[in-house]
FITI-802192 format. One line per field, with one value per atom (N, C-alpha, C): residue in one letter; atom name; x, y, z; residue number from 1. Coordinates in Angstrom, 3 decimals. Layout:
N
res	a, ...
atom	CA, ...
X	X, ...
Y	Y, ...
Z	Z, ...
n	NUM, ...
//
This chain:
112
res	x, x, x, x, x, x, x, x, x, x, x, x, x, x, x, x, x, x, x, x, x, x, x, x, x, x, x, x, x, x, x, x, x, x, x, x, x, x, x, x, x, x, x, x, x, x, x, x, x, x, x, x, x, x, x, x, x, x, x, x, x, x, x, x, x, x, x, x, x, x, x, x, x, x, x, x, x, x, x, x, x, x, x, x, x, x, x, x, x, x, x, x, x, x, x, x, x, x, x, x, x, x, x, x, x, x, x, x, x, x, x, x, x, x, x, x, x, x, x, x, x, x, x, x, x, x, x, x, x, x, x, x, x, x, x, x, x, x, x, x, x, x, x, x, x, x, x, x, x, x, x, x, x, x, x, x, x, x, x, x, x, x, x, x, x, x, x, x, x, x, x, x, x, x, x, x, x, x, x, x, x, x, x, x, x, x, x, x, x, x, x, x, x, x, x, x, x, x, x, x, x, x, x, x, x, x, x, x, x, x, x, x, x, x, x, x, x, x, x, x, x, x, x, x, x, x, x, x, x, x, x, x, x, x, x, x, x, x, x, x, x, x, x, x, x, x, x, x, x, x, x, x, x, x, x, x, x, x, x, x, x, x, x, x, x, x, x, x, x, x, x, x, x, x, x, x, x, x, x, x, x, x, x, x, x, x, x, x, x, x, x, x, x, x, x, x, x, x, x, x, x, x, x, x, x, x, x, x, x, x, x, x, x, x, x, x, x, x, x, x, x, x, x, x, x, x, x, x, x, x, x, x, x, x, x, x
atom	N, CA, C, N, CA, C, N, CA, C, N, CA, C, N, CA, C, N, CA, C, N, CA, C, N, CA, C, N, CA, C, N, CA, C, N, CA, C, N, CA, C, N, CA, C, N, CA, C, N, CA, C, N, CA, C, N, CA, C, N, CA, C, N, CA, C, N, CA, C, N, CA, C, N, CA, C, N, CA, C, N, CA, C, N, CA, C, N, CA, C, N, CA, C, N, CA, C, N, CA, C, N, CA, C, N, CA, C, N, CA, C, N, CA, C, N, CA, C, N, CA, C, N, CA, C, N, CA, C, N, CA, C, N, CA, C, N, CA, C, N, CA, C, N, CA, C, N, CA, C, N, CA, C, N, CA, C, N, CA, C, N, CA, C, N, CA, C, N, CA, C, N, CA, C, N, CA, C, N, CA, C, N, CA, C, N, CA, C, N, CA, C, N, CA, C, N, CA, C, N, CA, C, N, CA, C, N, CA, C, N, CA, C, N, CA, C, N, CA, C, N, CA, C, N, CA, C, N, CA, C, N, CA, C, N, CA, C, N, CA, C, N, CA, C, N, CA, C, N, CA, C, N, CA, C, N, CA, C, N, CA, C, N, CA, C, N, CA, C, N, CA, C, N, CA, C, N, CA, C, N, CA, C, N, CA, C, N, CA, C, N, CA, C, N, CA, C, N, CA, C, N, CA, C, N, CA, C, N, CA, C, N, CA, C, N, CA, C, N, CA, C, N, CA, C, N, CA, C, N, CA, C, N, CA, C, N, CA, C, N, CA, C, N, CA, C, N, CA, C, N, CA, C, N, CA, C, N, CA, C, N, CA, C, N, CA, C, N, CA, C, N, CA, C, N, CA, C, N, CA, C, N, CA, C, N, CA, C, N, CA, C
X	-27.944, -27.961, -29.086, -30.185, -31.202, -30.969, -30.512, -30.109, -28.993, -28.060, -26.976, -28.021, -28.835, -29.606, -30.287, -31.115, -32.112, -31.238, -30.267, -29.248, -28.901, -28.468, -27.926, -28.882, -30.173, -31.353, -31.527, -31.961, -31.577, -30.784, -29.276, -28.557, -28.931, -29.148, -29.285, -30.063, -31.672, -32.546, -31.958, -31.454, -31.109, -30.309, -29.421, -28.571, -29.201, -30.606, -31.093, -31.976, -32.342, -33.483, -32.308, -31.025, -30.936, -29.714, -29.480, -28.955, -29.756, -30.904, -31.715, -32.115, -31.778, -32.048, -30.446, -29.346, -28.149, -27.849, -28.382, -28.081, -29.345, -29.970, -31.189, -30.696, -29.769, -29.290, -28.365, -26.989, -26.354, -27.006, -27.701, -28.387, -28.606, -29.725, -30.464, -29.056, -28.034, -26.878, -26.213, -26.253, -25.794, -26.209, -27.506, -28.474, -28.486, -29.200, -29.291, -28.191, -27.761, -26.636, -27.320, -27.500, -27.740, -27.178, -27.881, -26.908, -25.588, -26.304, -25.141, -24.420, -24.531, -23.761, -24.640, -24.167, -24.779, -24.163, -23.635, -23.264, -22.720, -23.884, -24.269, -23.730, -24.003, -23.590, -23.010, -22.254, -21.533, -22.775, -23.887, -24.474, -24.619, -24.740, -25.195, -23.475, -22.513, -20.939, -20.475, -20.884, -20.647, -21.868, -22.669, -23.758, -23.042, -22.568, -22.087, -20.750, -19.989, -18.943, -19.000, -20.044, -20.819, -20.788, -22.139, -22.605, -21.072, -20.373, -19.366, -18.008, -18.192, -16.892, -18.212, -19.293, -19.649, -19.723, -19.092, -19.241, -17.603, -17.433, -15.362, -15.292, -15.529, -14.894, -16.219, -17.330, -18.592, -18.631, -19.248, -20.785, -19.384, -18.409, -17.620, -17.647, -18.266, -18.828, -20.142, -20.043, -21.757, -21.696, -22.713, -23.580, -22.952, -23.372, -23.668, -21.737, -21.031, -19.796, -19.360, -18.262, -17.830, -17.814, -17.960, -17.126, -17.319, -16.584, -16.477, -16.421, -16.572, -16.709, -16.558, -15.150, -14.573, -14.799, -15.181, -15.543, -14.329, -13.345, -12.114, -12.081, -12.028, -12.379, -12.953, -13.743, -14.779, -15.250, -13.839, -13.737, -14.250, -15.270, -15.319, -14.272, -13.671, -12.822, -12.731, -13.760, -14.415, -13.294, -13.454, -12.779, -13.328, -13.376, -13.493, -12.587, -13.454, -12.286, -11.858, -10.756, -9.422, -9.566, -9.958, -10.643, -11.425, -12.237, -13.368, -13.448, -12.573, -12.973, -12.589, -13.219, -12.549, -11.519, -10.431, -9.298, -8.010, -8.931, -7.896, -7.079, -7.517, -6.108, -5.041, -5.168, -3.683, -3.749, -3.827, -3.710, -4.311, -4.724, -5.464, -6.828, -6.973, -8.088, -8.669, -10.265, -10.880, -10.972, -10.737, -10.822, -11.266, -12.053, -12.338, -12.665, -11.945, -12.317, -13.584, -14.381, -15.804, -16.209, -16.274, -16.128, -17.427, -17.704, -19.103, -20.126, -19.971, -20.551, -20.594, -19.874, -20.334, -20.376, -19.907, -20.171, -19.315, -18.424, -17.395, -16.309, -16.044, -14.964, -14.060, -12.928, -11.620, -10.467, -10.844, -9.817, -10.592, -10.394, -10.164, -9.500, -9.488, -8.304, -8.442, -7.645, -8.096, -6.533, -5.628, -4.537, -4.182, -5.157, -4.791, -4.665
Y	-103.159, -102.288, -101.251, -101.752, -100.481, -99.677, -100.287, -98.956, -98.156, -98.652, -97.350, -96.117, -97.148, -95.719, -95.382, -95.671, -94.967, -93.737, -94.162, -92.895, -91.908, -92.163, -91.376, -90.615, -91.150, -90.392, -89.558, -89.862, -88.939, -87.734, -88.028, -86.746, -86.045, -86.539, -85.478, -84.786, -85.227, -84.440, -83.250, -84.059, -82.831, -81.436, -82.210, -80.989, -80.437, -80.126, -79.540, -78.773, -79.467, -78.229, -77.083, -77.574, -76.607, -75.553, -75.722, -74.730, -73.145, -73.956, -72.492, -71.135, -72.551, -71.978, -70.635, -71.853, -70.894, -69.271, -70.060, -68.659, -67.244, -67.635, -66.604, -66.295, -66.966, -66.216, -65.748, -65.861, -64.944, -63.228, -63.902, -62.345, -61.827, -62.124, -61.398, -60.763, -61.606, -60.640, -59.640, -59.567, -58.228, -57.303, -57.004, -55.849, -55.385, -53.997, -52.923, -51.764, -51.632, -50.551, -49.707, -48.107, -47.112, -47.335, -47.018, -46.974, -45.788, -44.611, -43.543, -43.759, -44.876, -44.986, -44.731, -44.702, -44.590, -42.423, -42.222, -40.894, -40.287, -39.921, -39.798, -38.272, -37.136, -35.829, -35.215, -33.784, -33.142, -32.779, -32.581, -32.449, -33.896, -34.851, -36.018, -36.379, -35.634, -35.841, -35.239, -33.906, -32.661, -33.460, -33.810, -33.742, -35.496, -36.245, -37.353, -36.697, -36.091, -35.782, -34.611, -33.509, -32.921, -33.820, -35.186, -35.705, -37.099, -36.821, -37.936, -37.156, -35.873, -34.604, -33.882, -33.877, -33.434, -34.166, -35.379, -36.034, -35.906, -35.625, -35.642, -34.494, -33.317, -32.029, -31.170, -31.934, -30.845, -29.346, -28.716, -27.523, -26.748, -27.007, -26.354, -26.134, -27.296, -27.842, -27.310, -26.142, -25.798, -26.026, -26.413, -26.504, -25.572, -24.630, -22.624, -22.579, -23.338, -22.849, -23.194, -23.138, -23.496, -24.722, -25.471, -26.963, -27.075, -28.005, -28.193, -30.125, -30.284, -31.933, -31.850, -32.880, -32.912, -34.214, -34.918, -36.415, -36.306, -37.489, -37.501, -39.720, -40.190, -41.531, -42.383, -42.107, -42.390, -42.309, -41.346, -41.211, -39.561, -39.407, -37.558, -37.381, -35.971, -35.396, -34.362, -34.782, -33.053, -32.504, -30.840, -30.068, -29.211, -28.449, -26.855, -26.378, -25.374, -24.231, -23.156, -23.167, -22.884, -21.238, -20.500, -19.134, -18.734, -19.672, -19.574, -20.444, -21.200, -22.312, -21.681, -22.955, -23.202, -23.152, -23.657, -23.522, -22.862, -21.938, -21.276, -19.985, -19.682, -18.575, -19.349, -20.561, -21.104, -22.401, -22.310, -22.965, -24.356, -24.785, -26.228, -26.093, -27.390, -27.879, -29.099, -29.370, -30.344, -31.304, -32.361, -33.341, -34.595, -35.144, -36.343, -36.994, -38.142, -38.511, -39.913, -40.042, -41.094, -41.588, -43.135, -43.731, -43.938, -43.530, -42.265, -43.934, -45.041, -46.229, -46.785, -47.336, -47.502, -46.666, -45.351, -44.484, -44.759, -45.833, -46.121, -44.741, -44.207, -43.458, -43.902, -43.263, -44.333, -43.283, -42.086, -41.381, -40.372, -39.672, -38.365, -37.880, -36.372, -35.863, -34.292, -33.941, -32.056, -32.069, -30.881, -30.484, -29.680, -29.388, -28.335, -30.079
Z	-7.870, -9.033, -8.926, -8.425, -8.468, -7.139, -6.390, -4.931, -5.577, -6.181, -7.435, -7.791, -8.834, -9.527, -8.647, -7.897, -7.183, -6.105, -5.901, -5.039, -6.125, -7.185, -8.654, -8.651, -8.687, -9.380, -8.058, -6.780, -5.896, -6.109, -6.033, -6.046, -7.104, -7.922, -9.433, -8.850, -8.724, -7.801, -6.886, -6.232, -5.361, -5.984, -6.759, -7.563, -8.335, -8.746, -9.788, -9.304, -7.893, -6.970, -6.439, -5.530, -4.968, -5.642, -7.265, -7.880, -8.559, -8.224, -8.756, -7.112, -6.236, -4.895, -4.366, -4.794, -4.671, -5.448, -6.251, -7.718, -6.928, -6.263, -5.892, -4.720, -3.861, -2.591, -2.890, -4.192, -4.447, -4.956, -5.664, -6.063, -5.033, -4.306, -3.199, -2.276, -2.102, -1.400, -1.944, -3.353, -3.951, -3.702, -3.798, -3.552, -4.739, -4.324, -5.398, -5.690, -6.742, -6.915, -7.877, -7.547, -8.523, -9.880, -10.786, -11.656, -11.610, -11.174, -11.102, -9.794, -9.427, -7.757, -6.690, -5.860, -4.505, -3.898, -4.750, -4.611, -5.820, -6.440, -7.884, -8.164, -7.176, -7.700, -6.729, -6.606, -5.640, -4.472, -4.572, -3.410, -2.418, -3.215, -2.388, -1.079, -2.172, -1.978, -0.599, -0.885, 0.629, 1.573, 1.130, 1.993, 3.196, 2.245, 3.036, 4.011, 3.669, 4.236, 4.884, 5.245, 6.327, 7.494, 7.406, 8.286, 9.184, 7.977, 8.674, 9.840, 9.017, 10.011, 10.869, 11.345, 12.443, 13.661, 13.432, 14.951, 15.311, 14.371, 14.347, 15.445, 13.894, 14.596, 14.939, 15.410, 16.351, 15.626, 16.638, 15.963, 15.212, 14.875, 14.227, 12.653, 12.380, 10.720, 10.392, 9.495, 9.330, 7.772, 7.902, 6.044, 5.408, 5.890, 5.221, 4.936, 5.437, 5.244, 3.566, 2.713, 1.371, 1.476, 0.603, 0.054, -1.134, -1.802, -3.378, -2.832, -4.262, -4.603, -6.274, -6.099, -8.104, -7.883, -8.923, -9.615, -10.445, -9.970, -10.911, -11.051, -11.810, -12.169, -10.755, -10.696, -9.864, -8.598, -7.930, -6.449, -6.344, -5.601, -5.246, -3.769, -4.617, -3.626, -3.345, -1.927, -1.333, -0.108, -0.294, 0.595, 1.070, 2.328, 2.263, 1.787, 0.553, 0.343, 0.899, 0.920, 2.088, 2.183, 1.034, 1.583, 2.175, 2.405, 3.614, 4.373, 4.974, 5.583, 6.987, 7.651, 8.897, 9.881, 9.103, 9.252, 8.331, 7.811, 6.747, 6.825, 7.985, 8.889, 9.038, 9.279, 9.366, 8.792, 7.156, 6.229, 6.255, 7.352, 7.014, 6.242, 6.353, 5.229, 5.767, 5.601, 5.866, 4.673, 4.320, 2.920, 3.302, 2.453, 2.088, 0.733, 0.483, -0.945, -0.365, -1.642, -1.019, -2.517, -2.605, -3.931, -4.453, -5.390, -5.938, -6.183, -6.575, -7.299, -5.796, -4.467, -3.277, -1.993, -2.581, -1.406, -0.165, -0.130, 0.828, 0.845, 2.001, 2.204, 2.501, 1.581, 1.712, 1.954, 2.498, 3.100, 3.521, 5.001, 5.629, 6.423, 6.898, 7.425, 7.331, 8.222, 8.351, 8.634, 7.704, 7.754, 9.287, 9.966, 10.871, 11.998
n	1, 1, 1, 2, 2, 2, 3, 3, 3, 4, 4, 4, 5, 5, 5, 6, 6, 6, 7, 7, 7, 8, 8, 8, 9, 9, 9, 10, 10, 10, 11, 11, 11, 12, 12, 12, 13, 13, 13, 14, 14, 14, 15, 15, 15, 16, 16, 16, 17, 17, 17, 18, 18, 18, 19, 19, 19, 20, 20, 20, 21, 21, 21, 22, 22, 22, 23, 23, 23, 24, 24, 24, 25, 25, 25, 26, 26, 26, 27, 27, 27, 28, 28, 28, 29, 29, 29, 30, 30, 30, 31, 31, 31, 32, 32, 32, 33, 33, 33, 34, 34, 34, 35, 35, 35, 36, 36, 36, 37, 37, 37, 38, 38, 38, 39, 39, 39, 40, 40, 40, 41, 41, 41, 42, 42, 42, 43, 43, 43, 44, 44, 44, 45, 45, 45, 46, 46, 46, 47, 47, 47, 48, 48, 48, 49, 49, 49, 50, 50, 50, 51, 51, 51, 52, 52, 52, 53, 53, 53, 54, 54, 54, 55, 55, 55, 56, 56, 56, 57, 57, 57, 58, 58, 58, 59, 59, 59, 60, 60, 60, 61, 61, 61, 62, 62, 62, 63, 63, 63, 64, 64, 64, 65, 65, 65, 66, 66, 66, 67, 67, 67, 68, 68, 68, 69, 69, 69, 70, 70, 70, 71, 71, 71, 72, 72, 72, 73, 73, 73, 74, 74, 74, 75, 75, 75, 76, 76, 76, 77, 77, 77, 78, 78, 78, 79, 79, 79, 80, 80, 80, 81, 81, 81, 82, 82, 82, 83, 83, 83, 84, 84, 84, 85, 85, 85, 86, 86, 86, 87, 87, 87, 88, 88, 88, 89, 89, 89, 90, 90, 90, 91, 91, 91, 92, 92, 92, 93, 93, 93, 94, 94, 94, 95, 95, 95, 96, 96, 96, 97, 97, 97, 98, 98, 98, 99, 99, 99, 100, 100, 100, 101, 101, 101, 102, 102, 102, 103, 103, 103, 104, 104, 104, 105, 105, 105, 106, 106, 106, 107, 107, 107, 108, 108, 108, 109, 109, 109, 110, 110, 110, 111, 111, 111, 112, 112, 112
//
């Protein structure tokens, strides 16, 4: 009878140390999230999708060229605009949409 409790009283032990231990390694794996996201305004927006289409399409992508970035329920969806772009003698377009709260890009693509 006392090796029962003395194991009981054990596990409890144990279950009471290492739930405060779990709950602190879930946190710690979340991290930190902006409150306004991780790509909070149209500059932070072009500025991600600059650095992700210059390894694509090389010294062809300059800063100095147009782009726009619209925030439409929570995804920015940046383009060059097509009057000055790149490829706008013959109607293509550079686009990417990039999800403004993790900054994950979840689509790109150049019409030309």
């Amino acid at each position: 009878m006392k090796k029962r409790i003395n194991k009981g009283i054990v596990i409890l032990l144990l279950l009471i140390l290492t739930v405060p231990v779990i709950s602190q390694v879930e946190e710690a794996y979340e991290g930190y999230i902006p409150t306004n996201g991780f790509v909070p305004d149209e500059d932070t927006a072009i500025a991600i999708a600059l650095a992700v289409w210059k390894p694509v399409y090389g010294d062809k992508i300059k800063s100095s060229r147009h782009y726009e970035a619209v925030l439409e329920n929570g995804i920015w969806y940046i383009s060059e605009k097509v009057s000055y772009g790149l490829f706008s003698s013959s109607g293509g377009e550079l686009y990417m949409e990039i999800d403004k709260e993790t900054g994950q890009i979840l689509k790109m693509y150049c019409t030309k």
